[in-house]
ZADO-1210 file (C-alpha; in nm, 4 decimals, padded with zeros to 6 digits):
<atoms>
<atom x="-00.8382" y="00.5156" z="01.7929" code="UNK" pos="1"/>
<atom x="-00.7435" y="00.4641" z="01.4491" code="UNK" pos="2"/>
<atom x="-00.5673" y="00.1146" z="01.3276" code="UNK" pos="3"/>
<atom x="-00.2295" y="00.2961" z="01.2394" code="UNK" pos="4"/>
<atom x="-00.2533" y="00.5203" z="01.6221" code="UNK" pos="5"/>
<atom x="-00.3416" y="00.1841" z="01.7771" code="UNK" pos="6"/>
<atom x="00.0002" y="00.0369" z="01.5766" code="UNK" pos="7"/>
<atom x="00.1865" y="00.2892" z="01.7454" code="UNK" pos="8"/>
<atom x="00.0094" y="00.2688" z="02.0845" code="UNK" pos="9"/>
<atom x="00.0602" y="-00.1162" z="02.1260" code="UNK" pos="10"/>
<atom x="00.4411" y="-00.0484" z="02.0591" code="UNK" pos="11"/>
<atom x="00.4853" y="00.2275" z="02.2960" code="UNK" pos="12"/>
<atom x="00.7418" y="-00.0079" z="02.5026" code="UNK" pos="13"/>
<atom x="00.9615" y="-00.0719" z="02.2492" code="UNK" pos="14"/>
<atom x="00.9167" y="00.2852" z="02.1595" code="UNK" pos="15"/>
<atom x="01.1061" y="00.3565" z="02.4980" code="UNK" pos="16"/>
<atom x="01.4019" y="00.1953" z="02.4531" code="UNK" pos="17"/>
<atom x="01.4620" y="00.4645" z="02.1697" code="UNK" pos="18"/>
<atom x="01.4021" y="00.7269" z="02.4133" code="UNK" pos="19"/>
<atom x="01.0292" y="00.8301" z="02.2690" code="UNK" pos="20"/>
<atom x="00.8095" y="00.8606" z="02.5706" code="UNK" pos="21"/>
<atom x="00.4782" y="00.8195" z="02.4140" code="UNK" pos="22"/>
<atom x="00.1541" y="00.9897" z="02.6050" code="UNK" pos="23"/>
<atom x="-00.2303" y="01.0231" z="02.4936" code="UNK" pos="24"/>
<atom x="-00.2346" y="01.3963" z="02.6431" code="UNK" pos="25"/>
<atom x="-00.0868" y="01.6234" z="02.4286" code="UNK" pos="26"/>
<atom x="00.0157" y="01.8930" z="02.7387" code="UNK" pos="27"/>
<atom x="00.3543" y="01.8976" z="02.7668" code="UNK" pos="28"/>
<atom x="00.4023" y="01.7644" z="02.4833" code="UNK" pos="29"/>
<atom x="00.7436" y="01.8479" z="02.2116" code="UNK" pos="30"/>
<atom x="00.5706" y="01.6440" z="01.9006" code="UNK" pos="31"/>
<atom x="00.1879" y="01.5824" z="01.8160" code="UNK" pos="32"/>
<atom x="00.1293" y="01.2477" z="01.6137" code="UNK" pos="33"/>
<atom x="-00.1905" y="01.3086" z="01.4317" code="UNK" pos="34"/>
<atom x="-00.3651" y="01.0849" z="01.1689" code="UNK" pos="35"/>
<atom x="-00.4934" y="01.2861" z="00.8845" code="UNK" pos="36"/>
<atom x="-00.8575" y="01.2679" z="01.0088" code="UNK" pos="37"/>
<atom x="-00.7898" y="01.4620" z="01.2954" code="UNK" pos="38"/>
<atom x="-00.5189" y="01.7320" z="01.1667" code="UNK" pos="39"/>
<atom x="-00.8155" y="02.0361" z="01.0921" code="UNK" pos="40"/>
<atom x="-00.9070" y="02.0297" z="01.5035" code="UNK" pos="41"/>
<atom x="-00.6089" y="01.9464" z="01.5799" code="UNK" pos="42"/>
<atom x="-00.4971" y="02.2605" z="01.4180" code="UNK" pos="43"/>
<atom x="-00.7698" y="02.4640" z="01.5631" code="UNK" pos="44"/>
<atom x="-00.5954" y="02.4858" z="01.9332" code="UNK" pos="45"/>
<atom x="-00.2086" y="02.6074" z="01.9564" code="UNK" pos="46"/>
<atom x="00.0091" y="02.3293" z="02.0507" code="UNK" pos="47"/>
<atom x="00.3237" y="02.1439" z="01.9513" code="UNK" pos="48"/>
<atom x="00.4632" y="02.1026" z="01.6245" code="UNK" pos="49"/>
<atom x="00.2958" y="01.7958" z="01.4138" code="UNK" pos="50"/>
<atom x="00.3500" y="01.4623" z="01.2588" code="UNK" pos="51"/>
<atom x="00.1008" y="01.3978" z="01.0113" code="UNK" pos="52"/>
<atom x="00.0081" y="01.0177" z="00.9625" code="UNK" pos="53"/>
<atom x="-00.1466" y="00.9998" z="00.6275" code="UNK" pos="54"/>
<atom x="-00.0328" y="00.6496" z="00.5774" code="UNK" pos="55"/>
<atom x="-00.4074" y="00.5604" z="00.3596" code="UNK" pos="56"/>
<atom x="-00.4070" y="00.3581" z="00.0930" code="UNK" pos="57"/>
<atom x="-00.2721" y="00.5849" z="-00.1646" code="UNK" pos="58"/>
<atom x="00.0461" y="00.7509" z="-00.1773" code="UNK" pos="59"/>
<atom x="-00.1825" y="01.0580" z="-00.3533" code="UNK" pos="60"/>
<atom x="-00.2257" y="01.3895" z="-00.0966" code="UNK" pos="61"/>
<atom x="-00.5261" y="01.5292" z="-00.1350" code="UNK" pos="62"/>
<atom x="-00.6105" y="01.8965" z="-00.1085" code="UNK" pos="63"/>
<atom x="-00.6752" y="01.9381" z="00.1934" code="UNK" pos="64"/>
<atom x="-00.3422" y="01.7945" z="00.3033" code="UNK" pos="65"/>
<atom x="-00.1782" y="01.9802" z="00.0934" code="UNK" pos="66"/>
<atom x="-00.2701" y="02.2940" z="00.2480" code="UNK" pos="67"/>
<atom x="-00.1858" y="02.1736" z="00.5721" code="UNK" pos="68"/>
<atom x="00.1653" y="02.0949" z="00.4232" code="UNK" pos="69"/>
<atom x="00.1978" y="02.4700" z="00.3690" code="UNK" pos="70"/>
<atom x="00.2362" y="02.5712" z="00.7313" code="UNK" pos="71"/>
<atom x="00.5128" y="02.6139" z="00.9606" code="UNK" pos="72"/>
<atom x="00.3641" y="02.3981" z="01.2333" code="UNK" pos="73"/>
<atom x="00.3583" y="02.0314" z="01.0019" code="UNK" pos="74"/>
<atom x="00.6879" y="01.9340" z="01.0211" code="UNK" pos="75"/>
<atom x="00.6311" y="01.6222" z="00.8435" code="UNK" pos="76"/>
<atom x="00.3493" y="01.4162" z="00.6551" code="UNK" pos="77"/>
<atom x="00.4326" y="01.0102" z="00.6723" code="UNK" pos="78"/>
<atom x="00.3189" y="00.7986" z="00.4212" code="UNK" pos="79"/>
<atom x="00.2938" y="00.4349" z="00.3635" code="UNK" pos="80"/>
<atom x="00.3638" y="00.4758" z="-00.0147" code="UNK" pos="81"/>
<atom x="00.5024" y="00.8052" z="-00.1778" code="UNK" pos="82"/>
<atom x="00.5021" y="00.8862" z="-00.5535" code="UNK" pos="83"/>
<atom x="00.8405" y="00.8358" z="-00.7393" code="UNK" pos="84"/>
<atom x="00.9786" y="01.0902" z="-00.8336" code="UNK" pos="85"/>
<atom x="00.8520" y="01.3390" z="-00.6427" code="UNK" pos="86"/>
<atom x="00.7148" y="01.5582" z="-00.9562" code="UNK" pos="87"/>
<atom x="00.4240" y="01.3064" z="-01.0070" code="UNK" pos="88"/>
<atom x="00.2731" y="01.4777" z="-00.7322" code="UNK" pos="89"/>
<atom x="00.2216" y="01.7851" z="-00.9440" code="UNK" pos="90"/>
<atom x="00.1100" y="01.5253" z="-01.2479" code="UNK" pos="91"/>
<atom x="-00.2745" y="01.5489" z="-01.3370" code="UNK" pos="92"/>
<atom x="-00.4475" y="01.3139" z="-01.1535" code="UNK" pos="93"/>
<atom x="-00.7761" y="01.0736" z="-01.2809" code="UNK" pos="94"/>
<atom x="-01.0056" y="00.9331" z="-00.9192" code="UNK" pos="95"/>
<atom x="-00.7289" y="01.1550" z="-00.7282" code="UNK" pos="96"/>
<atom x="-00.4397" y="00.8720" z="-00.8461" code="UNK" pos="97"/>
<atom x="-00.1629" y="00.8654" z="-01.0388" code="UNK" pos="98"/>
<atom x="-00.2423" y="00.5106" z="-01.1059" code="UNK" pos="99"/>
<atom x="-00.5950" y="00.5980" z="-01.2097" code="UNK" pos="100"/>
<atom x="-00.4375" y="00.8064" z="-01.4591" code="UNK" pos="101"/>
<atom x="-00.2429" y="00.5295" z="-01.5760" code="UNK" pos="102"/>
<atom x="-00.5227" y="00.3166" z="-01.6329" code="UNK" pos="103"/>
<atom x="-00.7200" y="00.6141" z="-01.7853" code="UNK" pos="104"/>
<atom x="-00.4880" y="00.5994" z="-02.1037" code="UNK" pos="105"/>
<atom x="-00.5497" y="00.2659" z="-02.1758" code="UNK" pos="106"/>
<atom x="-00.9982" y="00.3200" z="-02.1347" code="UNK" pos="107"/>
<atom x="-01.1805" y="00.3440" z="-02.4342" code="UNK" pos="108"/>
<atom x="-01.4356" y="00.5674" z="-02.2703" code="UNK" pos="109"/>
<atom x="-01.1737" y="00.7478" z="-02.0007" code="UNK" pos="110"/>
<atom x="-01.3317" y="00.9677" z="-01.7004" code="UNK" pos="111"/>
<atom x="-01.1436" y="01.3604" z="-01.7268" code="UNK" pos="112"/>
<atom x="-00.8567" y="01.3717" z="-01.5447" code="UNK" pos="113"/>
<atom x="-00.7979" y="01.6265" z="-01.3041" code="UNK" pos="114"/>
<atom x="-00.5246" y="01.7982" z="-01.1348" code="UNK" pos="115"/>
<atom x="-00.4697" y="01.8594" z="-00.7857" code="UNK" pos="116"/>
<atom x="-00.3751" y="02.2215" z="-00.6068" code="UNK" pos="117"/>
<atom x="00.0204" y="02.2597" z="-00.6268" code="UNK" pos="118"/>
<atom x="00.2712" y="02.1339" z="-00.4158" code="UNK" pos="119"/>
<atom x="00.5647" y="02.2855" z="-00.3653" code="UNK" pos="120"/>
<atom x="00.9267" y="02.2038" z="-00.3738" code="UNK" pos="121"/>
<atom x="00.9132" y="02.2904" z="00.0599" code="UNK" pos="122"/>
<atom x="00.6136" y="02.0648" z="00.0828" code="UNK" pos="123"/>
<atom x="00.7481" y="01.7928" z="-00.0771" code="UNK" pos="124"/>
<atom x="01.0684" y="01.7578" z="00.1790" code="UNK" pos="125"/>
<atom x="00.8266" y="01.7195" z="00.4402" code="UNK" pos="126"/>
<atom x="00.7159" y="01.3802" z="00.2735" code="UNK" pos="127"/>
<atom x="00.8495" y="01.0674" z="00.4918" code="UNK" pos="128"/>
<atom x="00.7911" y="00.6950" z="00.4364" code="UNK" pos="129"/>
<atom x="00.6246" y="00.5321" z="00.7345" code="UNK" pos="130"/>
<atom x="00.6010" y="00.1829" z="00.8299" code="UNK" pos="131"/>
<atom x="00.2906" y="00.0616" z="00.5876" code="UNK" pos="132"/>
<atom x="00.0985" y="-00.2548" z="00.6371" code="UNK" pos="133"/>
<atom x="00.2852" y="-00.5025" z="00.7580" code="UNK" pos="134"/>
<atom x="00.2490" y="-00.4639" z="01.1036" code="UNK" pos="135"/>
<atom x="-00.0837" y="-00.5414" z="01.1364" code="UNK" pos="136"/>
<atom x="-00.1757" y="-00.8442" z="01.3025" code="UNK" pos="137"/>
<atom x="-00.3615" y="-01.0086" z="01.0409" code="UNK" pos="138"/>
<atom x="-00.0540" y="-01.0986" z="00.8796" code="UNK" pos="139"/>
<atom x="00.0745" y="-01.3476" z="01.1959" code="UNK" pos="140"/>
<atom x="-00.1071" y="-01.6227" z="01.0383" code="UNK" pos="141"/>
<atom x="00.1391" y="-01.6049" z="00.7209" code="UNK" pos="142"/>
<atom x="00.4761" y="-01.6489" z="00.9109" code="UNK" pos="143"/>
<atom x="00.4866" y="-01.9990" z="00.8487" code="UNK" pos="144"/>
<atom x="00.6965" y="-02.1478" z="00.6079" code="UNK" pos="145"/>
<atom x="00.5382" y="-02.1429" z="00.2310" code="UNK" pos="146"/>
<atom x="00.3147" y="-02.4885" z="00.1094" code="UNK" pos="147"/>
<atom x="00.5916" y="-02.6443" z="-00.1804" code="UNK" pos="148"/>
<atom x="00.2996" y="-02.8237" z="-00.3321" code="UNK" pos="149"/>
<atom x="00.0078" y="-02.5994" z="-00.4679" code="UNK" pos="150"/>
<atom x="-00.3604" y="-02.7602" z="-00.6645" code="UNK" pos="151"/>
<atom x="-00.4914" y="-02.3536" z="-00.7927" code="UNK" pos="152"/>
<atom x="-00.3340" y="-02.2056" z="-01.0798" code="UNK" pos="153"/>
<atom x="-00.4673" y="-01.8195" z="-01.0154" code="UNK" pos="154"/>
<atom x="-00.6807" y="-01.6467" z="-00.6865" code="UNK" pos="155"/>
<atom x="-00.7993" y="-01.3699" z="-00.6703" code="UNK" pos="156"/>
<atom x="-01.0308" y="-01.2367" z="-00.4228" code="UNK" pos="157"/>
<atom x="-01.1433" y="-00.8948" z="-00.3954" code="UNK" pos="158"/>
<atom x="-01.4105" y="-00.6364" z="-00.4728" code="UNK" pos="159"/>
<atom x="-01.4783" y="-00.5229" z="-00.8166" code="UNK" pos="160"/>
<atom x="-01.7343" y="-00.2138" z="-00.7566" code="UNK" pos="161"/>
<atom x="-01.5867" y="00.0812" z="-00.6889" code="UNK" pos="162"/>
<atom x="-01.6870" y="00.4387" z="-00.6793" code="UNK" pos="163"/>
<atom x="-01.3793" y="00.5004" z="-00.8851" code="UNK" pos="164"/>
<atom x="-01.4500" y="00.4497" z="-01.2543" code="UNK" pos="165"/>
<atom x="-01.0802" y="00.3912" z="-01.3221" code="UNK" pos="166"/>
<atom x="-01.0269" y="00.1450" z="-01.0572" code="UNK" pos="167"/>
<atom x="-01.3899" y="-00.0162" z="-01.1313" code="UNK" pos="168"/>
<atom x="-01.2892" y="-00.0713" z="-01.5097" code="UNK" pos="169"/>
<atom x="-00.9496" y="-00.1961" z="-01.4096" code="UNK" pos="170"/>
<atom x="-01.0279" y="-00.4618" z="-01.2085" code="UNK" pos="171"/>
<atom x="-01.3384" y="-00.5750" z="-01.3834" code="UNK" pos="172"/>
<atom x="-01.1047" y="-00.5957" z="-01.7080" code="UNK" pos="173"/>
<atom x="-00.9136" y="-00.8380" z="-01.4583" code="UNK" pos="174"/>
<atom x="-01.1964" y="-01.0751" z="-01.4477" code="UNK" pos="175"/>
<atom x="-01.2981" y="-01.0793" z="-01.7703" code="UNK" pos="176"/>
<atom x="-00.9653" y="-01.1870" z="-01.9282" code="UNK" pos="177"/>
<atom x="-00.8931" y="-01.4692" z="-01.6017" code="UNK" pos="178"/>
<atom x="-01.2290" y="-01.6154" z="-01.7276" code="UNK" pos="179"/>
<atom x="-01.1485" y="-01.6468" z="-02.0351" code="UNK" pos="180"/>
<atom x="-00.7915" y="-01.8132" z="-01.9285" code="UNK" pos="181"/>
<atom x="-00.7797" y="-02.1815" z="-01.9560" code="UNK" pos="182"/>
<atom x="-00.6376" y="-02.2019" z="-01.5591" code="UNK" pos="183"/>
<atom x="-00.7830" y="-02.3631" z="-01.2698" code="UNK" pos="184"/>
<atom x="-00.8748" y="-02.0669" z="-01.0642" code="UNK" pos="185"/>
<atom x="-01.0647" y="-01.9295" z="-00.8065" code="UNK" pos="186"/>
<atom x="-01.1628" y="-01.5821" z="-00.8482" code="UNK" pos="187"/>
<atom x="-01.4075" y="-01.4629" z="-00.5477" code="UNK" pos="188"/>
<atom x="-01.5945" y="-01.0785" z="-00.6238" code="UNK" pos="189"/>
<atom x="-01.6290" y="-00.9844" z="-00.2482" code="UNK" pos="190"/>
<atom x="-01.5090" y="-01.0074" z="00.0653" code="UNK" pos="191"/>
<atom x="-01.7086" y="-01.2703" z="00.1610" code="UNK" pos="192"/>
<atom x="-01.4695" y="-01.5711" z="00.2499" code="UNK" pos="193"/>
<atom x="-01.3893" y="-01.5813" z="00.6126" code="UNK" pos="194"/>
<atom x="-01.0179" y="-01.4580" z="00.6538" code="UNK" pos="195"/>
<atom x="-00.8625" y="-01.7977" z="00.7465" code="UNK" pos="196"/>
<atom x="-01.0362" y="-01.9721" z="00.4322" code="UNK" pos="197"/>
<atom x="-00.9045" y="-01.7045" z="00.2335" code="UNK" pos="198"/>
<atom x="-00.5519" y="-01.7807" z="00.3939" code="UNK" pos="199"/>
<atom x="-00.5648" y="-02.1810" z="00.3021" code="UNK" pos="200"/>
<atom x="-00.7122" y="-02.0654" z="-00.0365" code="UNK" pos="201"/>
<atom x="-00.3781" y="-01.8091" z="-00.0778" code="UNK" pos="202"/>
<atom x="-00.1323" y="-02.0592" z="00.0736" code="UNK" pos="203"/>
<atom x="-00.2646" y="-02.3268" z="-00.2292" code="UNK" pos="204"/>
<atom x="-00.2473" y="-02.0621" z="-00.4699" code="UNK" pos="205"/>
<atom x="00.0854" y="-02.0233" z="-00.7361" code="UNK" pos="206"/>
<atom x="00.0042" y="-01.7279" z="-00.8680" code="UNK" pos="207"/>
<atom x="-00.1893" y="-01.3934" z="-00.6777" code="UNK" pos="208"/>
<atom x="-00.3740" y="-01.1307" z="-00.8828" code="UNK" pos="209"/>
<atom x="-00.2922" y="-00.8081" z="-00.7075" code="UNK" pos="210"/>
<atom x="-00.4649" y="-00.5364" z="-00.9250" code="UNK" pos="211"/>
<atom x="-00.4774" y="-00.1971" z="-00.8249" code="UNK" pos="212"/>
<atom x="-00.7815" y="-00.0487" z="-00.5995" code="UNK" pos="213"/>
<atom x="-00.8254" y="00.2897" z="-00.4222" code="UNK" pos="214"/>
<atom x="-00.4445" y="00.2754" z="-00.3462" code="UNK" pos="215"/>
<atom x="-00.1340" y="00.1054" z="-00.5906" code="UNK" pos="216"/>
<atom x="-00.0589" y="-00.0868" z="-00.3011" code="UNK" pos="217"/>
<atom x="-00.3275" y="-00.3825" z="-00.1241" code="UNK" pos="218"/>
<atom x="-00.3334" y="-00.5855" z="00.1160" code="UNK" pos="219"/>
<atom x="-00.3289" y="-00.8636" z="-00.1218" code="UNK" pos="220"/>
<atom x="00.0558" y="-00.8666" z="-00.2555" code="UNK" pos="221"/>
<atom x="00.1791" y="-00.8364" z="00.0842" code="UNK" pos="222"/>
<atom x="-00.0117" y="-01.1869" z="00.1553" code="UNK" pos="223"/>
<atom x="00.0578" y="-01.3268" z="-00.1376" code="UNK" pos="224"/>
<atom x="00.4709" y="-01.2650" z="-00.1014" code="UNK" pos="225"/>
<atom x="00.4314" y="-01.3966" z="00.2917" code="UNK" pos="226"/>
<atom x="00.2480" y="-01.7126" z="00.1468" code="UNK" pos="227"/>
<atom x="00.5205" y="-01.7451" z="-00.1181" code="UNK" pos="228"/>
<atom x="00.2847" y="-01.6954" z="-00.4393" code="UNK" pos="229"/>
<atom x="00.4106" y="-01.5572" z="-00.7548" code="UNK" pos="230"/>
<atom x="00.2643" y="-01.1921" z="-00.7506" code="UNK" pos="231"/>
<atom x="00.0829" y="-01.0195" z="-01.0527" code="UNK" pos="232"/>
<atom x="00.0202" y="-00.6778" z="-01.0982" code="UNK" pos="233"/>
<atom x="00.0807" y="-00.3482" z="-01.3165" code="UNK" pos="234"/>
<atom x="00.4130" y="-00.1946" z="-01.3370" code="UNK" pos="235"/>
<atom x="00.4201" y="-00.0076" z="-00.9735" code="UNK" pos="236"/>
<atom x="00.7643" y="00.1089" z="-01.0026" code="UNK" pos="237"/>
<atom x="00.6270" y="00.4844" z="-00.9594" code="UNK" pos="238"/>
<atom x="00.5878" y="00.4217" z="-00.5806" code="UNK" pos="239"/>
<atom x="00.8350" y="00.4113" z="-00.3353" code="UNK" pos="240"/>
<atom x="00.7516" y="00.2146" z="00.0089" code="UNK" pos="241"/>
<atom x="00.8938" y="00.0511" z="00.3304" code="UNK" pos="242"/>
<atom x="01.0506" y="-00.2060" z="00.2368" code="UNK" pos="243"/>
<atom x="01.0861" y="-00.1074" z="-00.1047" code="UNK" pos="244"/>
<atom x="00.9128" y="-00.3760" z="-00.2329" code="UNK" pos="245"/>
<atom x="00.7605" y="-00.1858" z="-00.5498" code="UNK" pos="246"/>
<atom x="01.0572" y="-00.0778" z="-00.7507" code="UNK" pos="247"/>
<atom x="01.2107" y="-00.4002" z="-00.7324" code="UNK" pos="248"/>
<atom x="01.2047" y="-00.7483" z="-01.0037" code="UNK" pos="249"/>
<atom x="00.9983" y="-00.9347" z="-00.7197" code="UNK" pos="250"/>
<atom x="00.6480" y="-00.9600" z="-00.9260" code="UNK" pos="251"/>
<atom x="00.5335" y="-01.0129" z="-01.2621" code="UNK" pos="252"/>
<atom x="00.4155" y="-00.6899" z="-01.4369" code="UNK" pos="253"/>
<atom x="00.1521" y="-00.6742" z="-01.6672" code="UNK" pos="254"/>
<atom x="-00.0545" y="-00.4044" z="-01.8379" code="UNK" pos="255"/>
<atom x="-00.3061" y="-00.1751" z="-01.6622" code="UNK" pos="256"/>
<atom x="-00.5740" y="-00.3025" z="-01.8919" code="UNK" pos="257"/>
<atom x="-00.4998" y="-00.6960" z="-01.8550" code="UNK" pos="258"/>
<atom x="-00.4516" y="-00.7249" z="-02.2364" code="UNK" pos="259"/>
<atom x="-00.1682" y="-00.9500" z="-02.1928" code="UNK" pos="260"/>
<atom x="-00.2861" y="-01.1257" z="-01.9027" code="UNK" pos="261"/>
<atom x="-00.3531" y="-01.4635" z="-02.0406" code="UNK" pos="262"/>
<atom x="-00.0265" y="-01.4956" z="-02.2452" code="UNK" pos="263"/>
<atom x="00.1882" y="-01.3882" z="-01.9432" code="UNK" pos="264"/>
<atom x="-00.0469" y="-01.6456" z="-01.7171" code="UNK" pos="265"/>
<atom x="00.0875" y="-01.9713" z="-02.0406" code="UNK" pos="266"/>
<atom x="00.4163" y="-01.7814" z="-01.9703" code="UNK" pos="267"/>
<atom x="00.4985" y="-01.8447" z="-01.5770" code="UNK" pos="268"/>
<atom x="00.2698" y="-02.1568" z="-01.4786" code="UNK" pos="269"/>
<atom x="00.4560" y="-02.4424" z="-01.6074" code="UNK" pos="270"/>
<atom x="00.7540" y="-02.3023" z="-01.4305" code="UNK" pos="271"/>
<atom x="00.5563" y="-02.0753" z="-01.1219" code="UNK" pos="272"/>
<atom x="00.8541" y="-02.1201" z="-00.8576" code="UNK" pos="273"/>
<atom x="01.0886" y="-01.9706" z="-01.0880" code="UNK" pos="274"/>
<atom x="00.8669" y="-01.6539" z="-01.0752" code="UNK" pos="275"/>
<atom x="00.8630" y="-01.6572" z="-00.6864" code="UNK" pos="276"/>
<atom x="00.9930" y="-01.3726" z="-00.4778" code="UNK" pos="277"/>
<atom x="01.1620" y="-01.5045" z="-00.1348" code="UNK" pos="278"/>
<atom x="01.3374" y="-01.1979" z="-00.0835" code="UNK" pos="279"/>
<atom x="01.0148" y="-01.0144" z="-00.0460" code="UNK" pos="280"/>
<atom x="00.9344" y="-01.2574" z="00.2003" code="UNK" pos="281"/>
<atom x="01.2588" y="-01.1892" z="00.3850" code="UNK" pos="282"/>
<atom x="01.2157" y="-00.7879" z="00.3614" code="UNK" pos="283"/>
<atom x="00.8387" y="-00.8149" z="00.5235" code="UNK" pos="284"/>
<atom x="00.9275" y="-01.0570" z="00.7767" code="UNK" pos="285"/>
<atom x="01.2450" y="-00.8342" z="00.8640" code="UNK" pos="286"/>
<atom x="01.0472" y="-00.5405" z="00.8678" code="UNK" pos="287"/>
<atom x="00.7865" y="-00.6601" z="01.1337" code="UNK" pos="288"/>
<atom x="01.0742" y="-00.7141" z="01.3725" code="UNK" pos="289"/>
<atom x="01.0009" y="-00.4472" z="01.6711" code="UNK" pos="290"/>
<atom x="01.3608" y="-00.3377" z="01.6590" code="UNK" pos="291"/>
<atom x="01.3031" y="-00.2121" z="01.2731" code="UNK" pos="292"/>
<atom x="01.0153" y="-00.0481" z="01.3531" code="UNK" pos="293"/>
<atom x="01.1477" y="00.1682" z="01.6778" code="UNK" pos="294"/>
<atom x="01.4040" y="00.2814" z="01.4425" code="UNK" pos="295"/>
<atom x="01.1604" y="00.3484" z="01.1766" code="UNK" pos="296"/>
<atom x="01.0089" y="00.5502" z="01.4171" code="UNK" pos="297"/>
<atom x="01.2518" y="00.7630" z="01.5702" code="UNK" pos="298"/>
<atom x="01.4219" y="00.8047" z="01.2148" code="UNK" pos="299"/>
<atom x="01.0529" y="01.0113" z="01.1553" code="UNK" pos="300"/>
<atom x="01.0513" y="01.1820" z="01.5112" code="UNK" pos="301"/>
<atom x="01.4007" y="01.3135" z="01.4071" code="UNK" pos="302"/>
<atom x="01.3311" y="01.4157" z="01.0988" code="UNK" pos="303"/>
<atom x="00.9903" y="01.6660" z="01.2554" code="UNK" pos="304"/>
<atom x="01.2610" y="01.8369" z="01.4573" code="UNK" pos="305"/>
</atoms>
């Protein structure tokens, strides 16, 4: 079972008490959930109309889903983040990502874009905002109340090889200007630090570089706002989530290429808690609350009928 079927799975009690009745087999049943690696046999077999969960890292739609979009039997494809506006979508792509094209533009040696087959103005209404990361359990650890007193300047921890020469470039840029900051940091190139060590490292931490990797949203910024860090990261305003934590003033932007990242770093550290986002905090907290996410739920169960 995939992680996000296995989020839905372990909630199938509170899933009652909106009157979904939630069952493995799919005879009988009026709705088929189906994560996006199982839609093409799915489709192979008539059956009930179907829920597409496509909630990857990306907000992009690949081909492939896309087509799938086109027919009468998806009723609706949920994502964890969706472009904003809508029209990006049709945008030319660069590593299948409108952020990879962002970061393109600022390369000096920039991969060739590329464009993606068309979606149309039908397709796109079937687009629905699902419940994203913050259900999984990993994040229990972080519901205790933020450290006040904090001994590293700048973390980051995170992989910097990629088969995505946009998101390789960006994140090595990353590294290159944080060494050359004069910040006590700890900047770790893998995912080798046991999880709770990388929790206590986090929780020390005042300020969290959240770059961008295969998707404009990580793992990493939804940490760093539960551990009450100041997050860093590009301008994501182009994706729309929930919470809608990307559109808002609750991080520090900076440029795709990390040009300004040591100025902006002398900007915020003599006065860090200033730059602090409790609200996200709030918003992630509230949105792990089972009640949220049964209405979440049903809200995209409605909206296939």
């Amino acid at each position: 079972m995939h992680p996000c079927e296995r989020l839905i799975w372990d909630r199938r009690k509170v899933l009652a008490g909106f009157g979904i009745d939630l069952r493995m087999e799919t005879h009988g049943a009026h709705l088929l959930w189906c994560h996006s690696q199982r839609v093409a046999e799915a489709l192979k077999t008539e059956g009930p109309p179907i829920v597409i969960d496509d909630q990857r890292d990306s907000a992009t739609l690949r081909n492939n889903c896309r087509v799938w979009m086109r027919l009468d039997r998806v009723r609706v494809v949920v994502k964890a983040t969706a472009y904003c506006p809508l029209s990006l979508y049709n945008q030319p792509h660069c590593d299948m990502t409108i952020h990879g094209a962002i970061i393109q533009q600022t390369m000096p040696d920039p991969p060739t874009g590329k464009s993606l087959m068309p979606l149309t103005a039908d397709a796109m209404m079937k687009l629905a905002i699902g419940f994203g990361y913050q259900y999984f359990s990993r994040y229990d650890c972080l519901k205790a109340e933020p450290l006040a007193d904090r001994d590293i300047d700048v973390f980051f921890m995170g992989t910097t090889t990629y088969g995505m020469p946009t998101i390789q470039w960006h994140r090595r840029r990353m590294v290159e200007e944080l060494e050359r900051s004069r910040t006590n940091y700890v900047l770790a190139t893998s995912r080798s630090i046991p999880y709770p060590e990388y929790i206590q490292l986090l929780r020390r931490s005042k300020i969290v570089l959240c770059p961008w990797g295969i998707g404009e949203r990580t793992h990493r910024e939804m940490e760093a706002w539960l551990a009450g860090c100041v997050v860093m990261r590009p301008d994501t305003s182009f994706a729309t989530s929930w919470p809608d934590l990307y559109r808002r003033a609750g991080y520090v932007r900076c440029r795709p290429d990390w040009n300004d990242l040591r100025d902006r770093l002398a900007e915020i550290l003599p006065g860090w808690r200033d730059f602090v986002d409790p609200a996200a905090r709030d918003m992630i907290l509230s949105a792990r609350e089972d009640e949220q996410f049964g209405s979440c739920f049903s809200h995209l169960v409605e909206q296939s009928a």
